[in-house]
DRENVOVO-936809 format. One record per residue: residue in one letter; x, y, z of N, C-alpha, C in turn. Coordinates in steps of 0.2 Angstrom, whole numbers, plus 2048, in hexadecimal, padded with zeros to 3 digits. Example, Ala and Ser with C-alpha at 12.3 -4.5 7.8 and 13.67 -1.06 7.14 Angstrom:
// DRENVOVO-936809
A8427E482783E7EA8278427F0827
S8407F58238447FB824840800827
This chain:
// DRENVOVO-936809
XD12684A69D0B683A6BD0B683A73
XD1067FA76D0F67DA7DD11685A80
XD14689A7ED17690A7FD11694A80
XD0B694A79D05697A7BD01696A7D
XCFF68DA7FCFB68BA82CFC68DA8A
XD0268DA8CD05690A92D0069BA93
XD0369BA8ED016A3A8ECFA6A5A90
XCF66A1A8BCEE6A0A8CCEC69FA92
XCF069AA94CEA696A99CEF69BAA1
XCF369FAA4CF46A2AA7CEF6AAAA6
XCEF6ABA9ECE86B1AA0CE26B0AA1
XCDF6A9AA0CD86A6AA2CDA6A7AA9
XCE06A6AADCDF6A5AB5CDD69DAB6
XCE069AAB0CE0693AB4CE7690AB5
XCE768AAB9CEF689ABECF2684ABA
XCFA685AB6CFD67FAB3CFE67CABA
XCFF675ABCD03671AC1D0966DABD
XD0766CAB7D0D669AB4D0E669AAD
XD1566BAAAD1766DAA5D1A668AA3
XD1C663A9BD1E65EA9BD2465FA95
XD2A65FA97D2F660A90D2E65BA8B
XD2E65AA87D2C656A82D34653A7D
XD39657A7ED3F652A7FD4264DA85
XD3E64BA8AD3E648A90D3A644A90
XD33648A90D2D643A90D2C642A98
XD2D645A9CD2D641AA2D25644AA6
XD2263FAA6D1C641AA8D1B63EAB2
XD16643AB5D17641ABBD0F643ABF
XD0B642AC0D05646AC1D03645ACA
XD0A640ACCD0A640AD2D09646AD6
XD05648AD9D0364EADFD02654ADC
XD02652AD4CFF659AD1CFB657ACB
XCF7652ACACF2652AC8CED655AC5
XCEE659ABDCEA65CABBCE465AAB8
XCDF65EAB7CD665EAB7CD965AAAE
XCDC65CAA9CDB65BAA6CE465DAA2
XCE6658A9DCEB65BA99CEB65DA92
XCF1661A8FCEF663A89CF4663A83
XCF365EA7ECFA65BA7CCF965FA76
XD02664A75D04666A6FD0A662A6D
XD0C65EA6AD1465BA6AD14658A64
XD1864FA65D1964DA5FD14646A61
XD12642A5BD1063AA5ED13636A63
XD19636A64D1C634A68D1C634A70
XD1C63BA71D1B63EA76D1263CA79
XD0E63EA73D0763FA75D07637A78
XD07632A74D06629A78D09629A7E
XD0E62EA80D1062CA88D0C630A8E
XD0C635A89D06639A8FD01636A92
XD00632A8ACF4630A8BCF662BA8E
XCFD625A8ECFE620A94CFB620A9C
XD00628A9CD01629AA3CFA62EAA7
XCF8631AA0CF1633AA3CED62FAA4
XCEC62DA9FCE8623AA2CE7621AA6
XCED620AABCEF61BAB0CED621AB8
XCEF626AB4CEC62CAB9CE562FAB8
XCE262DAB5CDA62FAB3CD9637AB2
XCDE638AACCDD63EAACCDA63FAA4
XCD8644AA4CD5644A9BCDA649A98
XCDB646A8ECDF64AA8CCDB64DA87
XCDE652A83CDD656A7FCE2656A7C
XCE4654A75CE8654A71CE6658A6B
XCEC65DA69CEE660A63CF365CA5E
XCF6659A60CFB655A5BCF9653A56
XCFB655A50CFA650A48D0064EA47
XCFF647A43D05644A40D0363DA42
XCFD63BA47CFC637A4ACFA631A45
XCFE629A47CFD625A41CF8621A44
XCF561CA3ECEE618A40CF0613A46
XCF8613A47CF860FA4ECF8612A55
XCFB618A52CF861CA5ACF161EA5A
XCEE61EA55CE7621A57CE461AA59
XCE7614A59CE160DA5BCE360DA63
XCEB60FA65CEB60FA6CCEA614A6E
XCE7619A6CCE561FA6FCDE61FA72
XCDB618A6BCD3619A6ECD4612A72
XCD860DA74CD860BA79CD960FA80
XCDC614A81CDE617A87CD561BA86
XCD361CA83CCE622A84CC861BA86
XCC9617A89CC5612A8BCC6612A91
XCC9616A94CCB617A9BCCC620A9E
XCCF625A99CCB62AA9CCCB62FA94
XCC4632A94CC4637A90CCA63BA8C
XCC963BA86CCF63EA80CCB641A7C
XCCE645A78CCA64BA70CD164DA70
XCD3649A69CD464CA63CD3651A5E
XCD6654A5BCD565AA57CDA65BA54
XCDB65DA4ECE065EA4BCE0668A4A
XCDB669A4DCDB673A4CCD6673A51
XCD8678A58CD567AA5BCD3681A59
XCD3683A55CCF68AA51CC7688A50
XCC368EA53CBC68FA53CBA68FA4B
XCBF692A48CBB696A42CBE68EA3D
XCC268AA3ECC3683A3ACBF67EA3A
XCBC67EA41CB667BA43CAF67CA40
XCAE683A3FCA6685A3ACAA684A35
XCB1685A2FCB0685A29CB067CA29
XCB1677A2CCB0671A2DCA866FA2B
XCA6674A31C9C672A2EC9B677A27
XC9F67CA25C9B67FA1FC9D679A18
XCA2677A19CA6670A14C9E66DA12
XC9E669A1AC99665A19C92666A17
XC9066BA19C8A66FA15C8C66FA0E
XC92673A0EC91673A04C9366BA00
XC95666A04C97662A01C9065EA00
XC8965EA05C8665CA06C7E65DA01
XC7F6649FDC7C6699FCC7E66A9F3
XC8366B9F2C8566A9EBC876649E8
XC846649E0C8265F9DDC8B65A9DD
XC8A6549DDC9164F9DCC966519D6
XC916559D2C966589CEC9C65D9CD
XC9965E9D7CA06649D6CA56609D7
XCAB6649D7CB26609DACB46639DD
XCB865E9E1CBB6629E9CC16619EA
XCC46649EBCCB6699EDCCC66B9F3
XCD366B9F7CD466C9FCCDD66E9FF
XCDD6729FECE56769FECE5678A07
XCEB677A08CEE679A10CF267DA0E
XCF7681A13CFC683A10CFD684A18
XD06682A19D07684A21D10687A21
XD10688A26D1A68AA26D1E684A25
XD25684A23D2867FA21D2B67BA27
XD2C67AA2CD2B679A34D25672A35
XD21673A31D1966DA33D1D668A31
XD1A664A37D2065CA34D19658A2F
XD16658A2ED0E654A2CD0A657A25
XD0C654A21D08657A1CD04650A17
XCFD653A16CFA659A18CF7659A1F
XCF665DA21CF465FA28CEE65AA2B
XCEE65CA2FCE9656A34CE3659A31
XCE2661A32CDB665A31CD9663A2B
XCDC663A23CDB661A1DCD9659A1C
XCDD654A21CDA64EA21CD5650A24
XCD2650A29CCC651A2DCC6652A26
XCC8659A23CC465BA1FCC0659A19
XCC6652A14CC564DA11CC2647A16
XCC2646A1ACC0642A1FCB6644A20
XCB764AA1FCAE64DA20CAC64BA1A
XCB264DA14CAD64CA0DCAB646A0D
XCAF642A0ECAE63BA0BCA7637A10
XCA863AA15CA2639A1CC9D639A16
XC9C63DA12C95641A0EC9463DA08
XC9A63FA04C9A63B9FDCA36339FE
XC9C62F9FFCA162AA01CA46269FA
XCA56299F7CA96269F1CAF62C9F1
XCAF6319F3CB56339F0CBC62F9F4
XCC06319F0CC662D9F0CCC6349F2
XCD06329F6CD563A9F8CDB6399F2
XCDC63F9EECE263F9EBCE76459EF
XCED6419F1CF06469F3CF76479F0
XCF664F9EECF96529E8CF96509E1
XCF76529DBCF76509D4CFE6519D1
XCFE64D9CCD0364E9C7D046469C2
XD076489BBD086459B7D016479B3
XD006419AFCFC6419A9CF363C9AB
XCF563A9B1CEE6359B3CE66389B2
XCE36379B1CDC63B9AECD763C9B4
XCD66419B6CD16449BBCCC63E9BB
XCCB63F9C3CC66369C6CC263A9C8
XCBC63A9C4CB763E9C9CB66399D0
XCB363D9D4CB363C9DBCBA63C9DF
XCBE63E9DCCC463F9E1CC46469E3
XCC76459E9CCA64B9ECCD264D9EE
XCD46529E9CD96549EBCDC6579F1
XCE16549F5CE26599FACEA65A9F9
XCEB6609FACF36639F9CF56679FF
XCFB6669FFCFE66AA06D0366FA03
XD03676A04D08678A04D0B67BA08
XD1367BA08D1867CA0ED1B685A0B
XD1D689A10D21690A0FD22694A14
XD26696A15D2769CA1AD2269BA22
XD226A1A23D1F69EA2AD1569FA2B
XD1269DA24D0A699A25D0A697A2B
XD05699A30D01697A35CFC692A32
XCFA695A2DCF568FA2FCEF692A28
XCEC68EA22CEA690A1DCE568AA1B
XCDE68AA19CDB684A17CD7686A13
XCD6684A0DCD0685A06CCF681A02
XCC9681A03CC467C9FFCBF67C9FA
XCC167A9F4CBF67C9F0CB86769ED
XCB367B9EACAE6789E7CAE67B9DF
XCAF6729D9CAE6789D5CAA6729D0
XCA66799CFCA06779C9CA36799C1
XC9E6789BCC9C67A9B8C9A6829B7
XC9D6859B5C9C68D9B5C9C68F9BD
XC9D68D9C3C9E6919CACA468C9CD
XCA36919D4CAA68E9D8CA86909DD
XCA768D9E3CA768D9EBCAC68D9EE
XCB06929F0CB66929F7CB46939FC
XCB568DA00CB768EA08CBE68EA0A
XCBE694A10CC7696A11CC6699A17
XCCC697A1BCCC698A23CD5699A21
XCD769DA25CDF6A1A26CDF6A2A2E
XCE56A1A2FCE66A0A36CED6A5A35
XCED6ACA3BCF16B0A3ACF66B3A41
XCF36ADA44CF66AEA4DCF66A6A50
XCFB6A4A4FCFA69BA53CF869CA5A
XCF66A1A5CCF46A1A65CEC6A1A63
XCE96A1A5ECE56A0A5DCE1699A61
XCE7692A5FCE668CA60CE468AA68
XCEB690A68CEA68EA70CE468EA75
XCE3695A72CDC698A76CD5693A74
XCD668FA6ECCF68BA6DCD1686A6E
XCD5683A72CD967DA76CD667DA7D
XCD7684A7ECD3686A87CCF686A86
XCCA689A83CC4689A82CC2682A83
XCC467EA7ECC1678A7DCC1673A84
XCC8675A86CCB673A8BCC6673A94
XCC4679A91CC267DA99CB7679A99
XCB6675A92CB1672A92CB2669A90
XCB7667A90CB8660A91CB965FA95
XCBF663A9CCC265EAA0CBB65BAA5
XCB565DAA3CAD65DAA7CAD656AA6
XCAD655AA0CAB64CA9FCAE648AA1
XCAB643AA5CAE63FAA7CAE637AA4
XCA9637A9ECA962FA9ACAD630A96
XCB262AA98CB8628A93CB6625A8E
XCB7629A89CB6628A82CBB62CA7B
XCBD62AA77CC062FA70CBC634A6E
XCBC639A71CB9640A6ECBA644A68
XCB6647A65CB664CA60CB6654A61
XCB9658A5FCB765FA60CB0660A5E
XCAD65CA5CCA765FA59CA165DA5F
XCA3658A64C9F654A67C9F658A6D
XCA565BA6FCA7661A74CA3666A74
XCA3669A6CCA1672A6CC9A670A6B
């Protein structure tokens, strides 16, 4: 990702000042000082960035999933001091199927039931995906009783109100989400495929090239951005 983030943001004709190896970690903003940073990596790496950008008052923009409930408490400590947005997919088209989710979850009777399959290349260190959790995170927003089952098996007996969410791993998947609604005699699918990961990059810039504007430090959303 940092390879085509690179790629994107040199045809926008905008200027990298600093490139950061991510087995090193060595961060430095001294005398190049950029408008805004853009974290593709691991947890590990992204906690030293948001330090150092903090201390530097720079705003990040992270991609990283895998992030655990302790880095996200000290992540929204740093975002008390300069502007951060998280995302777990910077894809435009992940973003509407995120709002059509919400619409049909908001819209079909409680007796549908909802399903939710990922599927990615066997390389993803995080399953299931950030974008999947997100998306059981909008159901629940709605129908605050469902409960996340993740993956089924054995003989236990279907909990109405749960949702299943399943990852599956193979070859080299970019990127695959569907969401199933099912009724009694019908079925709603929603489904988003990702078929180029420079995809990400370029709705990174985008998003990129409208947040480093803000200046109130806060933990942002992509939805509060676009």
């Amino acid at each position: 990702m940092g390879q085509l983030v690179i790629k994107v943001t040199n045809e926008l004709g905008h200027e990298i000042v600093s490139k950061i190896n991510r087995s090193t970690m060595e961060y430095d903003f001294v005398g190049t000082k950029p408008d805004i940073c853009i974290d593709f990596s691991v947890p590990i790496a992204t906690m030293k960035l948001c330090a150092v950008a903090a201390a530097s008052k720079v705003p990040v923009l992270i991609g990283t999933t895998g992030l655990t409930d302790e880095d996200l408490h000290k992540i929204e400590d740093f975002a008390k001091i300069i502007p951060i947005l998280i995302s777990p997919n910077f894809s435009i088209g992940v973003h509407v199927l995120r709002k059509l989710v919400c619409e049909a979850t908001e819209k079909l009777p409680k007796n549908f039931d909802i399903e939710i399959v990922e599927k990615h290349h066997t390389k993803k260190r995080d399953a299931p995906s950030g974008t999947a959790l997100s998306i059981f995170n909008d159901i629940k927003n709605i129908r605050h009783d469902s409960v996340g089952v993740f993956g089924r098996c054995g003989k236990s007996e279907y909990v109405s109100g749960s949702v299943g969410v399943h990852a599956l791993r193979g070859g080299d998947v970019v990127g695959e989400h569907d969401i199933y609604f099912f009724g009694l005699g019908e079925r709603l699918e929603i489904a988003h495929r990702v078929t180029n990961r420079e995809i990400f990059a370029r709705g990174a810039l985008f998003v990129a090239e409208k947040f480093y504007k803000i200046n109130v430090p806060k933990l942002y959303n992509l939805e509060e951005v676009l």
